[in-house]
Every structure is written in structure tokens, then in C-alpha cells.
N, C-alpha and C positions, 0 to 999 in steps of 0.2 A: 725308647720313644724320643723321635726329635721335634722340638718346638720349631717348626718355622717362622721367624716371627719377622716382620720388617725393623732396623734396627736404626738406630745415632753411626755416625761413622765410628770407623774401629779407633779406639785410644792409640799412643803415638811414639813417636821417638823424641829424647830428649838429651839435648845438647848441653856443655857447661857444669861446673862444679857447684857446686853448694855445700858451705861448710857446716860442720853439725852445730847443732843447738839445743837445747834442753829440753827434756817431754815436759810436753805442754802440764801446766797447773790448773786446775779450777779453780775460780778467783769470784768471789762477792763480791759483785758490783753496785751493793747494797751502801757499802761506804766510798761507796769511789763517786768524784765529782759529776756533777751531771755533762752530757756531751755539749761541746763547743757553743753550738748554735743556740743549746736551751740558753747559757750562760750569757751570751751574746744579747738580752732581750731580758729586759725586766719585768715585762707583761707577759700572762699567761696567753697561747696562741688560743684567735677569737674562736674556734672550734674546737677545742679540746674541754670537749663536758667537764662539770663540776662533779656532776654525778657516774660515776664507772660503770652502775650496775647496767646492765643491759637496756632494762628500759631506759635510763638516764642516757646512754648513747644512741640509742635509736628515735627520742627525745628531739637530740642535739643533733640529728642527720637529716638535713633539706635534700637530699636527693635521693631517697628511697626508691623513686618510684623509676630510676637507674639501675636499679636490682632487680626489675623483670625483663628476664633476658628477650623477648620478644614484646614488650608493652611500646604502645603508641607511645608516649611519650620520650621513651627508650629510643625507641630507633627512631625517632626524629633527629632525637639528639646526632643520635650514630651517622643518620645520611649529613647532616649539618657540616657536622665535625670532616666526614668523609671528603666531605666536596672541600673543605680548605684546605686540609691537610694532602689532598692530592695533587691540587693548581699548584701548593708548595712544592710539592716533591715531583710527581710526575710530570709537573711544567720546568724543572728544571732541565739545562743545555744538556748535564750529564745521564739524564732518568736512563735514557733509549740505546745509550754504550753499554751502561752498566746491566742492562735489562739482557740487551743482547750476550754478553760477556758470562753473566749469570747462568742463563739460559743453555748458553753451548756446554757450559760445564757439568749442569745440573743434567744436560737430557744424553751426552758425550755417549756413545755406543762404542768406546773403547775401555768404559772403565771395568772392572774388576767385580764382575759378577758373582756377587755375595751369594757360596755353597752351603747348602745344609745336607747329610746325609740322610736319602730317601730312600726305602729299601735296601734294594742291590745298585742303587744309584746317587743321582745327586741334583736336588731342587733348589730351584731361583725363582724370586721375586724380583722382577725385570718392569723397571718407567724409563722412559723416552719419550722424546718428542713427539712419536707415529703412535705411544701408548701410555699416555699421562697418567693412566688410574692403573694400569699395571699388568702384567700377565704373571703368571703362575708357571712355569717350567720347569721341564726336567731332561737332563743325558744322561751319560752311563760317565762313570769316572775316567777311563780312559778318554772318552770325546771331550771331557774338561779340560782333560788336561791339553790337547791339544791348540793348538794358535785360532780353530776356526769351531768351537764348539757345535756338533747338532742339537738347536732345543726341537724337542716338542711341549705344545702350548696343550697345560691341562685346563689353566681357565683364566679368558680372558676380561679381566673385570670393565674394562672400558665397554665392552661387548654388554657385558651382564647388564650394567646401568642403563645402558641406551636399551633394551629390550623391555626390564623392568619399570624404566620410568626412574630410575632412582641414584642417588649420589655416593653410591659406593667405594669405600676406601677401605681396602682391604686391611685387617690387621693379624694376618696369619693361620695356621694349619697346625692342628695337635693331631698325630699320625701314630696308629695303635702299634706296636711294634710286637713282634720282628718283621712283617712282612710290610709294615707301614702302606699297606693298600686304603686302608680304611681310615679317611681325617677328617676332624671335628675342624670346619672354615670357619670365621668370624668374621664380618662385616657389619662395618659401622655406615652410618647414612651422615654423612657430611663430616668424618671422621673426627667425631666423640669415641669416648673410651668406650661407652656402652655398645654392644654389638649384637647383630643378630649371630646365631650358631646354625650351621646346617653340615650335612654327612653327606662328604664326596667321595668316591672309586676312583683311587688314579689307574686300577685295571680299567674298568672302562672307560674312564672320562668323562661320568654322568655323576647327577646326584643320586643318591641312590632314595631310591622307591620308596621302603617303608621309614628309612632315614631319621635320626634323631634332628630334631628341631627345637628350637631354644628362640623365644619371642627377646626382642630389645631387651638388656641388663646388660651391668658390671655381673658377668657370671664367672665364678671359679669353679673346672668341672675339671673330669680327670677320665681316663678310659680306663674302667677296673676288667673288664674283659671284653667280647667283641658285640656283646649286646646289654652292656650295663655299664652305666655311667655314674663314679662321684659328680652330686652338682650342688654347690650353695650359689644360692640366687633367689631372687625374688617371690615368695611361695604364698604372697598375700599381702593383708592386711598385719602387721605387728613382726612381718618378717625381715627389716633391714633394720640397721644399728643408726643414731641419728646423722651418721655419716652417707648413709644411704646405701651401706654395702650388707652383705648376710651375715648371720649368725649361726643358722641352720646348714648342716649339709646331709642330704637325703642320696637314695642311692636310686636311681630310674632304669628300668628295664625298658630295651624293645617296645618301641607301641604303647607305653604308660604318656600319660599325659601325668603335667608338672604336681599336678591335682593328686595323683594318684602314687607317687613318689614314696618311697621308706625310708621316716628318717632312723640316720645313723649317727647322728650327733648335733648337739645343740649345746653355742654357747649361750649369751646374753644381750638382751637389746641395748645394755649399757655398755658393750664393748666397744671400746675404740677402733684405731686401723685402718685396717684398708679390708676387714672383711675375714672368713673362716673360709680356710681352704684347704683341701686336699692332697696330697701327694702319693700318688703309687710308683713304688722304685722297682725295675726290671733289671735283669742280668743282660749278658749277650742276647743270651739265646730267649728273651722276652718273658721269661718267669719272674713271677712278682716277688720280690726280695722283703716287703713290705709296705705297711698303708699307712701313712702317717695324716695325722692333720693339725692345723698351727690356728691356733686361737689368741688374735691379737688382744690385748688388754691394752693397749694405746697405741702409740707410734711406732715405739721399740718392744714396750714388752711383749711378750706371749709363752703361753701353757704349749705343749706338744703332747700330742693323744697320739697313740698307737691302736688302730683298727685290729682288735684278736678274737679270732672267730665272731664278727660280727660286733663287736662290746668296743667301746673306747676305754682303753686305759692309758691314766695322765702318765708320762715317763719323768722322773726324777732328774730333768737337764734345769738349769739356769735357764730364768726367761729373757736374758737376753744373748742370742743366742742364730744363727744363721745355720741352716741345714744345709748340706751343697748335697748330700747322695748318702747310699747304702752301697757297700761292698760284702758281701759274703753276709756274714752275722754282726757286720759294724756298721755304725752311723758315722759318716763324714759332717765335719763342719767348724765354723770358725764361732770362737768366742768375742760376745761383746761385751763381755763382763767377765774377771777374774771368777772362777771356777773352783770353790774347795771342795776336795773330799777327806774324810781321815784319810791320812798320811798322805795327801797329794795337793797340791796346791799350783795350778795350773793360769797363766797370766792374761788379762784378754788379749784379741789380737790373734790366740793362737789358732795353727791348724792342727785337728784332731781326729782318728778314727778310732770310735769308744765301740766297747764291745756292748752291745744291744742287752744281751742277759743282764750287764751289772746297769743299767738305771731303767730298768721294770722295776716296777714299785715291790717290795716284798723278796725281790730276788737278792740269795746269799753267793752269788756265782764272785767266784775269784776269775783273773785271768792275767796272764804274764804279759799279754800280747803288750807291746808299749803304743800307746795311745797318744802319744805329744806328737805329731808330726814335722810341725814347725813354730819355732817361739820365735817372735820379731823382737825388732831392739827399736826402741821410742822413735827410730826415722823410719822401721817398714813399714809396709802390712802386706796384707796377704789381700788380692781381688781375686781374681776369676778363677773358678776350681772347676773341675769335670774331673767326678769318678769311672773307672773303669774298673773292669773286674778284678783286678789283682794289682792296681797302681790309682794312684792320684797326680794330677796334672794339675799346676798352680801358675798363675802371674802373680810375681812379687817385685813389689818394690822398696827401693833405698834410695833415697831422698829423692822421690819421684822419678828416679831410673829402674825400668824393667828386666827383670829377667824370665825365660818361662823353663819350670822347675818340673821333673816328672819324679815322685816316690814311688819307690817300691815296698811292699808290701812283707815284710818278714819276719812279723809276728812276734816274738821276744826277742829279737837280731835286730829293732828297728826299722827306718825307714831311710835306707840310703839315694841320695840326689845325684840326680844327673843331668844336666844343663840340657835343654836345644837349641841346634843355634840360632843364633839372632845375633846383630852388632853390639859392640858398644853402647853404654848408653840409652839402650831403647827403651820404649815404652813399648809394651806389647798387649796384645788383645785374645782371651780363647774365644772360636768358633765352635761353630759343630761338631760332635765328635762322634764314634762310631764305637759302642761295646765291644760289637760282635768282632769287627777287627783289630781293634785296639789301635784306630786310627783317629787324630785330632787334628781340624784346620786352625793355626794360629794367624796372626799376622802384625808387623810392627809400621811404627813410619812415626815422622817429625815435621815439627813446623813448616821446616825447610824441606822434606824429604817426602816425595810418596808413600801411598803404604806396598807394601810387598805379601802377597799372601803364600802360605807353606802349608805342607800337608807332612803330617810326623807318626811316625809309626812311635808310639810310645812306648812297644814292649823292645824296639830295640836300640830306642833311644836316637833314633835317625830322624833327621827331614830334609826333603825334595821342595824347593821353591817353586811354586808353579807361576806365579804370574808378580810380575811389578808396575802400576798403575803408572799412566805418563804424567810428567811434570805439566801443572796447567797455568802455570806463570813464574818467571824468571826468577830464580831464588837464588843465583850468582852474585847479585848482587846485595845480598843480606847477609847476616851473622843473624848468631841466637846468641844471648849470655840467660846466664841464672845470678840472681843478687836477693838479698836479705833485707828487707827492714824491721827495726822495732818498734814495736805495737805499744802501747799506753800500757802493759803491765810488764814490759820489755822481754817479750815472748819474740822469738824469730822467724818471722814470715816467709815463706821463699816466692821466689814471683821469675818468671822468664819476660825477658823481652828479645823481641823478634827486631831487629833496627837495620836500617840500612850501612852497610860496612863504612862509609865516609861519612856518618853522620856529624856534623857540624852540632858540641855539645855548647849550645848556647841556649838554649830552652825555645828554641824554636820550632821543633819535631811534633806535627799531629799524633797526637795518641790516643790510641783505644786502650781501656784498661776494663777488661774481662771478669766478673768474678761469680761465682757462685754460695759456696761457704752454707751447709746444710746435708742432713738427710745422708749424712755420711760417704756424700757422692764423690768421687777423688775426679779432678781434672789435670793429668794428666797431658802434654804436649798432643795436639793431633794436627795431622795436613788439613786447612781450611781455606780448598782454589779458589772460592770465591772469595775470600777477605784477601787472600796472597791477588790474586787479580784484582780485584777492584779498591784494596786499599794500599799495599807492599809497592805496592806497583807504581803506582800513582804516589810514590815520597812519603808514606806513613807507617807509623812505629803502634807494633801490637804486644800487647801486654795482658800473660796469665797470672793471675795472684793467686798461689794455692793456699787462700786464707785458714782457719782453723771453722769449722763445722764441716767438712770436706774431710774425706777418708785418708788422704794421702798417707797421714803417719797413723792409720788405724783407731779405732773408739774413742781412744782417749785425746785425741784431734780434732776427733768431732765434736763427745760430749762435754768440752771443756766451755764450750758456748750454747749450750743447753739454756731454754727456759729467760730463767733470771739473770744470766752471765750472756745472754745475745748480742749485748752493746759490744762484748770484744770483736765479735767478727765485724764489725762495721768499723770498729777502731784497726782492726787490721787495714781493711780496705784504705780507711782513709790513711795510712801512713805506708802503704804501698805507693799512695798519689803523691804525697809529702817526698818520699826516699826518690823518686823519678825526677820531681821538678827540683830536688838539693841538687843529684847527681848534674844537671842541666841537661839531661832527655827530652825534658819538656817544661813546660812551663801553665798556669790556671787555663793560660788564653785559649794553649794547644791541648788541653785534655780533655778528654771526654770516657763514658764508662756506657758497658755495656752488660743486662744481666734480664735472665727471661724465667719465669715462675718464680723459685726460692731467691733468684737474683734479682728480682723485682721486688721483694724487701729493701733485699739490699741496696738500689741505684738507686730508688725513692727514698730510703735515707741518709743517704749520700747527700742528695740532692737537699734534703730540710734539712741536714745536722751540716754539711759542708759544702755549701757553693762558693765559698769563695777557693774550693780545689778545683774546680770542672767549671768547662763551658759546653760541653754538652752531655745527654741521657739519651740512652734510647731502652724504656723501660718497655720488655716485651712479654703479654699473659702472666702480668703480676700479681701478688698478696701486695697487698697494701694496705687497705682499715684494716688493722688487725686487731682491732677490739670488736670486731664483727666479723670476723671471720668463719669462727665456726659459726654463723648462720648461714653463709654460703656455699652449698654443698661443692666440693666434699671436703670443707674444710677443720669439720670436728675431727679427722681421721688424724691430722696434724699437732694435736694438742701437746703429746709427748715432745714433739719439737721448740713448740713457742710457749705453750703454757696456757692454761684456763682464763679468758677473759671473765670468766662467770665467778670467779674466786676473787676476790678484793684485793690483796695484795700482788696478786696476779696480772690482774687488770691496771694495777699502778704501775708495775715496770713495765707492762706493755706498751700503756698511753705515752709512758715515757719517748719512745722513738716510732710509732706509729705515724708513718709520713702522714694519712689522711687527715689526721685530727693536727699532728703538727704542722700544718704550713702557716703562712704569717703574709699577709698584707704588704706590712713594709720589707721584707726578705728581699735581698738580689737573687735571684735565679735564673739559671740559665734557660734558654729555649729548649725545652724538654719535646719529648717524643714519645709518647705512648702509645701501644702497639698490643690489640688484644685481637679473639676470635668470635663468634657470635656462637659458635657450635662447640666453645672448650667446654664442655661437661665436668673437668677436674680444677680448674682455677677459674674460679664465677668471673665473668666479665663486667660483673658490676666493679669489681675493683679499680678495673681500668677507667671505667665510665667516669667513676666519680671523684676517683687525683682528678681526671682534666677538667669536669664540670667544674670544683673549688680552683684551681688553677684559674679557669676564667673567672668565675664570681669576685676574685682577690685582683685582676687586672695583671695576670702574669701570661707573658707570653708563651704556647706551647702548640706542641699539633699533637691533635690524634686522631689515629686511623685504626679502624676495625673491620679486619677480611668476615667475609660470612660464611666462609665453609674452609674447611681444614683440620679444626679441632685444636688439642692441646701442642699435638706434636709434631704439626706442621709436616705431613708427612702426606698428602693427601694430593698433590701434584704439583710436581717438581718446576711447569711451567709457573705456575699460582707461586711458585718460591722464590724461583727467579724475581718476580714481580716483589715479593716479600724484600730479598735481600737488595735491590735496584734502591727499594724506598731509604732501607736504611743506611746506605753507603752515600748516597745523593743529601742528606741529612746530616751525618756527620762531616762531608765534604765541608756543604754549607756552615757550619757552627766552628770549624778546626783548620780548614786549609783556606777559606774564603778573606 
């Protein structure tokens, strides 16, 4: 089965050494000094309640009535805010270059038509100019591969909305395999996560007739045959967790209504997550290898059920724990937690393929087969995996350098590796991949460098480059390095900068400093034309901090800022700013940070813990009150990340750097830029609303703007983006180069 799904651009190539440094520690930051800014200020900040407990902060919160995403008072605010924040930006000389410059890049009818394999063929999710909300296509491999591809259009969504009346933005096609005729579509109406589901024929081109149908939800569903669906989704009244996702998952036949559904499993309305969901794992030839389903218990943890004749049974894995596929009678996947068994004591991080009989509960099954596939050393990990029938295909990196790895499968002989190619250095990315022929699209690229996409025959260890995206701004005259700073518990940060090859180190270089730092998300180098155009371009220096809550060096990278230890990834951040303006990169005047959802923690307290490092923000679909957080859906699902503000001590290291509560009257800060959605369904827009409402109340200068359709991941039309990224380069111009 392939997910067609609209995606981020593919991760990248990466240039420059980075020397090793120690795996990371878990560190109590329980006895360590409070951060800079608190120390900085004898009085407690006038909005950080006395009281923690819930009621005591929602108490101490004047702008509640911010938190109705559509309330009169709300979007008064919104259009207010709207109208200044855009005579700023969009009355700027540069708004209409950068708009236009944006634009040709975003709608470019030369770039690199992202394949997924479709049957006997190969489908694209294709935006342009002439098609902002997108077509749905497919050729035959051959016609890909050529210079001048033939699509035909299976469905055209710009079409569909103007018919229906409606704002749809596609978010992908779940395709029953092997013949992948039969796909479960998803669309969202002003692109929220939540989606409508409906069953398309790409034999005919129609929807089909008696069609399975799925009203609005976050649905997790699964095709168990060709008229029966795993679905957990919204089944009533007591049936979503207080994240707003399911617990239940029931099994729908042909022609059942939701109502009439069998369930097949039930967690808990107290489970955390992102929701109970299914997975059914297929061979080549589309025979179901297994039914598994993953029942989160918070952020990370979760239980794993195996579907046996109908019955769940819990299987004996660690709950934390990533599933990537089933091969023959093993389970594929990477640990996020050290893994013992008698006599076996397995590291997290690692890649494994475990024999299915030895963790059934009650099973005495021995087996020779070797099950370690790949152990990392405290600088890898392991990202992207795709099983195939008789190999595993991995991206692995070493100190955020890519390589893509294929195992083979040889049972008590191990798993021997075989490299494909790729350059130097790269950061690489898996695609699509195909069972039945044991064919995977990969693709690599760098700041400086396009991406390049390949197609690899895995069983013979070969690949054919089919296409190299064009260069969309001058990168001859840049360099990339990689450099290291030390963090407050003297842990080694790596961080790349993109600079101009003459750059003049007197600290007078505009800089963007990028970071994310969470959720175990690795950011690796990627090609970014419109930052290389509209900021490289124009004399400015970009910079990624691969801070610690980021996957780069695997689990123990991330969970090392877990919870109660969160202030270190912000102490990374801020001595990533520190290590740039020593070296003379840049200097307070010329920095500025940029970070959108989990990085919207983090610029917001950047911004309350260190302004005198940054002159500008541009904080975009942020967390920010995060003592209120999980009341804004879906942010109970996060807990496992930041920690229970409903828990006392909990809510004390929270309050601690919780930019909302923390800002300060007399505070220098810099002219901030807040940047939310009205339709982000996954990061409540109240957060954003309400930094800038107390930003005004306290007499600090800042702008905010909020698109009304798009949703969380900005994915909803490439023209509408253009416009996005216009604002925020015209913005940082003004704060950095002005």
C-alpha cells in the first residue's frame, strides 16, 4: 500500500566537518540557576499567577475570550492586528520582488515532480500557478522518466472546490494494494488536519458509487480488504481522548454507517497521543503479513496489539518504540528506549528485525535469526526506513551527514550493508518505495545544492538518477561551514552556517538563526530557494542549530530535554547566538531567529529569556502559554513532551520559561513578528493571539498577522505562500539589514 501524501521538502545535503562530542547527559535543571532574563529582574513578571493550578491561571488570563477561534471579539482583534501588520509589510518597497520572486519559485513548472508508486505506475500531487489547490496525477514509469512526462489528471481539486462551493486542500490518498485501483482521498476544508475521507477508482476516474464515506475528523483508518476498513475516529459522545483524538478502533464494512461499525479494540479516554491507530502490513504481492495497532499512553509511550483472528493481543515490545514494517514473520523497527531481554540487551537508537513468535505474549519460540540490524554510536541515528520483502532500506546519519544503507536479510548470517549512491556528505531522504519490485525513490541535496532525485533497485543494490531540480538562486557565491557551541551544561551543539564566501567578520552580517529542538524531529541541511533568493541573495547569513530535543543524534538527543530539563534546548539556542556573534558573524543588532509550532516555544523564549541576543523574531503557528496549553486542542497530546501543567511541580518549571506569563513591562525587546492560521486545527491560535495582545497591553512594539485559510502546514496554496514567505523576508529585511 502507498500513502500518497503531500509532504515538507525532502531533507538535504550537508557540507563541513563537525568534530565529535560526548552523548548527550540528562541534567536536573532543578538545581541549576534560573535563566538569564529571570535573574536579570528582581520582581516577579506582572502576569505570572501566584496561583499554578489551572483555575489560578485562567484567573490571571485577561484575554480568554482570544481562545475562540472564531469569537467577535477574536477576530476583531485579528482584522486590527491584520490591517497594521500588513501597511508594515505589504507597504513595504520590497513586499512586490519578494512576492514575485516567491511566487515563480513556489509555482516553477520545472521542479521535480514528487513520485509515489501507483499500481503499475506512478502518481503526483502537482500546484502551480494555472493550479494552486492542486491536481492529482499519474504516468507510467517509463513516461517519468522521460524529459517531457505524460500526466493524466485523476482529480482536479481546484475543479472540485469551485463545483462544491468549498476550500479544499488536499491531504492525500491511501491506495489498497496490489492493484491500488481503490483510494481512500482525504480532504480538509481550509486545510486543518481534520478531513473529510471519500473512495476514488483511478480505473475509472470517478468516485465510486457505493464508496466509503467518512464525515470531518482526525481519522486513523486502514484498508483491511477491499470492502472493510480499520477506522478509529469519532464514534460519538465519550469517544475521543481529551486531546480530541480516538481511543476506539472498530472495523466498517461496505454500506455500514459509523453507527453500525464492530469494534475491535478499545483503549482509554485517559490516553494520551495523537490517537489509537491501526496498521495492516502487506507483502509484494498485497497479502496481509499482519494487523497491528499502537495505543498511545502519552507523547512517546505506547502498548502494541496484534489483531489474531479478530482478538487483540498486547505483544511484549518496549513502549517506546517505532514500528517502520513486517517482513516475512518479523517486525521491523527502531528503539527509543534500551531494550532488555534475558541474555540480550539491545541499545536505543537501534535498528531491529524481531522474530514476531518471540514477543506474543506466552510464546516459548527460540530463533537464531540475528535481530540487531543496526546499533548507532551517540553521533547517529537511524531516520527513514522502508521494508521490503526480503531487505530493509535505511537513512542514517553521522553527525548529521547522510548515507542511504540497504540490509539484507540472512537470518543467522546477519544483515550485511550495502551503500547507494549518493555524494559525500549528503543528507538523504526515502521516497516511495515499491514491494512488488523491490524498487525505492530516494533523493539528496544541500543548502547550497539542489535536490537530485533516484530510483534504486534495492535487490541489486543499483540506482539510476532520474532528475536534478534547477538551481533557483546564485549559490557561487556562498560557502557552508558546520561549527559547535557550548551550551550551559557544556554539551556540544552543532549548528551550520550558510555565509557569504567574503564575508567581512566584523559582526556585521544579518542573520537568521533557525531552530526547532522537539518531538524528536532531526533537521538536517535542506535546499530553501526562497530564503537562498530572497535572503543569500540579497547579503545575508543563514543559520541551522541542530539543538538537543531534535533527532539528529537519536533518543537520547532528544529526551535529554524532556519535561523538567526543557530550559537546555533554549540554552542551546541561546549559545548557538552567543558562539556566532564571539566568532564575529554577526553581531545583537544583525540577528534575528526564526522557529514555527515547537519552534514557537522556543523564539518566544528566546525573545523573554534573551533580547539582548536578537533584533528580530518571526514566531510562526506557535505554543506559547504553556501552562495552558493542554486546554487548547490538541495540546493534551504533547504532555509527554513539556509535562502536566495540572501537576504542581510541573506547572512550576513550566511557569518558569513560559514566554506568555513571562514577558515584563520594562523588558527591551525587539520588534517581534507573530504569524498564525485561523484554520490551524493542531496549534490553537489562541497562542499566537495572545503573545501579541500582552505585547500591546505592556507597550512593546510588534506585528501580527494571521492568514485565514491554510491550516497548520501551510500547504494549502503555494500562491497564498508566496505571500507568507514575501511577509516574512520583508520583515526581517526591516529589523537586520535596514
Amino acid at each position: 500500500m502507498n500513502r500518497l501524501i503531500l509532504s515538507a521538502a525532502i531533507p538535504a545535503l550537508m557540507l563541513g566537518a563537525c568534530a565529535s562530542g560526548p552523548a548527550p547527559e540528562l541534567v536536573d535543571i532543578a538545581n541549576m540557576p534560573p535563566p538569564p532574563q529571570v535573574m536579570a529582574h528582581d520582581a516577579r513578571p506582572p502576569r505570572l499567577p501566584a496561583d499554578l493550578t489551572p483555575a489560578g491561571v485562567r484567573a490571571a488570563d485577561d484575554h480568554l475570550a482570544l481562545e475562540e477561534v472564531n469569537g467577535a471579539e477574536a477576530m476583531a482583534f485579528v482584522a486590527e492586528s491584520n490591517r497594521k501588520a500588513l501597511a508594515s509589510l505589504e507597504g513595504d518597497r520590497r513586499y512586490e520582488t519578494f512576492r514575485r520572486q516567491a511566487e515563480a519559485i513556489l509555482t516553477a513548472t520545472d521542479r521535480i515532480p514528487s513520485p509515489s508508486f501507483l499500481g503499475d505506475g506512478i502518481g503526483n500531487f502537482w500546484q502551480d500557478a494555472a493550479n494552486p489547490k492542486g491536481l492529482w496525477r499519474r504516468t507510467t514509469l517509463d513516461s517519468y522518466r522521460s524529459a517531457e512526462p505524460r500526466w493524466e489528471t485523476m482529480l482536479d481539486i481546484d475543479a472540485l472546490s469551485r463545483a462544491e462551493g468549498r476550500d479544499w486542500v488536499w491531504k492525500g490518498a491511501d491506495c489498497l494494494a496490489p492493484d491500488e485501483t481503490r483510494c481512500l482521498v482525504s480532504l480538509s476544508d481550509g486545510g486543518k488536519d481534520a478531513v473529510v475521507v471519500r473512495e476514488f477508482d483511478t480505473s475509472t476516474g470517478l468516485w465510486v458509487e457505493d464508496g466509503f464515506i467518512l464525515p470531518e475528523g482526525k481519522h486513523r483508518l486502514e484498508w483491511l480488504d477491499r470492502d472493510t476498513l480499520l477506522v478509529a475516529t469519532d464514534f460519538g459522545p465519550n469517544t475521543l481522548t481529551e486531546s480530541g483524538y480516538p481511543f476506539i478502533v472498530k472495523s466498517l464494512q461496505r454500506g455500514q454507517t459509523l453507527a453500525q461499525a464492530t469494534e475491535v479494540y478499545r483503549g482509554d479516554i485517559g490516553d494520551g497521543g495523537y490517537g489509537v491507530s491501526p496498521s495492516v502490513y502487506r507483502n509484494g504481492a498485497g497479502e496481509v503479513l499482519g494487523v497491528l495497532i499502537n495505543r498511545p499512553l502519552d507523547t512517546f509511550r505506547s502498548e502494541t496489539w496484534e489483531l489474531v483472528d479478530g482478538r487483540p493481543v498486547k505483544l511484549n515490545l518496549p513502549e517506546r518504540v517505532s514500528i517502520r514494517g513486517m517482513m516475512g514473520g518479523q517486525l521491523v523497527l527502531t528503539l527509543d528506549e534500551a531494550w532488555s531481554r534475558p541474555g540480550r540487551e539491545t541499545p536505543a537508537g537501534s535498528l531491529m528485525a524481531v522474530v514476531m513468535e518471540t514477543v506474543r505474549p506466552g510464546s516459548l519460540a527460540i530463533s537464531n535469526a540475528v535481530e540487531t540490524v543496526f546499533t548507532p554510536t551517540a553521533r547517529q541515528s537511524v531516520e527513514d526506513v522502508a521494508v521490503m520483502d526480503d531487505r530493509i532500506v535505511a537513512s542514517i546519519y553521522d553527525n548529521v551527514r547522510g548515507r542511504t544503507a540497504v540490509f539484507r536479510n540472512r537470518g543467522e548470517f546477519g544483515w550485511p550493508e550495502t551503500a547507494l549512491p549518493a555524494p559525500e556528505n549528503a543528507a538523504v531522504h526515502l521516497g516511495s518505495s515499491s514491494r512488488e519490485s523491490g524498487r525505492i525513490f530516494y533523493s539528496y541535496e544541500g543548502f547550497l545544492t539542489p535536490p537530485t532525485l533516484a530510483l534504486a533497485d534495492a535487490r541489486a543494490g543499483t540506482a539510476e538518477v532520474l532528475r536534478a531540480a534547477p538551481a533557483r538562486f546564485d549559490a557561487s557565491t556562498h560557502v557552508v561551514e558546520q561549527f559547535e557551541a557550548t551550551s550551559s551544561d557544556g554539551t556540544k551543539i552543532p549548528y551550520f552556517v550558510v555565509r557569504p564566501k567574503d564575508l567581512a567578520v566584523d559582526g556585521h552580517a544579518p542573520t537568521i538563526i533557525y531552530g526547532y529542538g522537539g518531538f524528536q524531529v532531526s533537521k538536517p541541511p535542506i535546499y530553501i530557494p526562497e530564503m537562498g533568493r530572497l535572503w543569500l541573495e540579497n547579503g545575508g547569513v543563514y543559520v541551522n542549530a541542530n539543538i538537543r530535543g531534535g533527532g539528529e543524534f537519536g533518543p537520547a538527543w532528544h529526551q535529554s530535554v524532556l519535561k523538567e530539563n526543557r530550559q537546555l534546548a533554549f540554552d542551546d539556542f541561546a549559545a548557538v547566538a552567543r558562539d556566532l556573534q564571539t566568532r564575529g558573524i554577526t553581531s545583537p543588532r544583525r540577528t534575528g531567529i526564526y522557529g514555527r509550532s515547537n519552534g514557537g516555544v522556543l523564539t518566544s523564549v528566546a525573545v523573554t529569556q534573551h533580547p539582548e541576543l536578537i533584533h528580530a523574531a518571526v514566531i510562526e503557528s506557535p505554543l506559547i502559554d504553556m501552562l495552558r496549553y493542554h486546554e487548547l486542542p490538541a495540546g493534551a497530546s504533547w504532555i509527554g513532551e513539556y509535562g502536566d501543567p495540572r501537576i504542581p511541580e510541573e506547572a512550576a518549571y513550566i511557569a518558569r520559561y513560559s514566554a506568555y506569563q513571562q514577558l515584563r513591562p520594562d523588558a527591551d525587546y525587539p520588534r517581534v513578528y507573530i504569524t498564525t492560521n485561523t484554520r490551524d486545527d493542531r496549534v490553537h491560535p489562541g497562542h499566537a493571539r495572545k503573545f501579541a495582545a500582552r505585547l500591546a497591553e505592556q507597550g512593546h512594539d510588534h506585528l501580527y498577522y494571521e492568514e485565514t485559510s491554510g491550516g497548520h502546514s501551510n500547504d494549502a496554496d503555494p500562491v497564498a505562500n508566496a505571500r507568507r514567505w514575501a511577509r516574512h523576508y520583508v520583515y526581517l529585511a526591516q529589523q537586520l539589514m535596514d
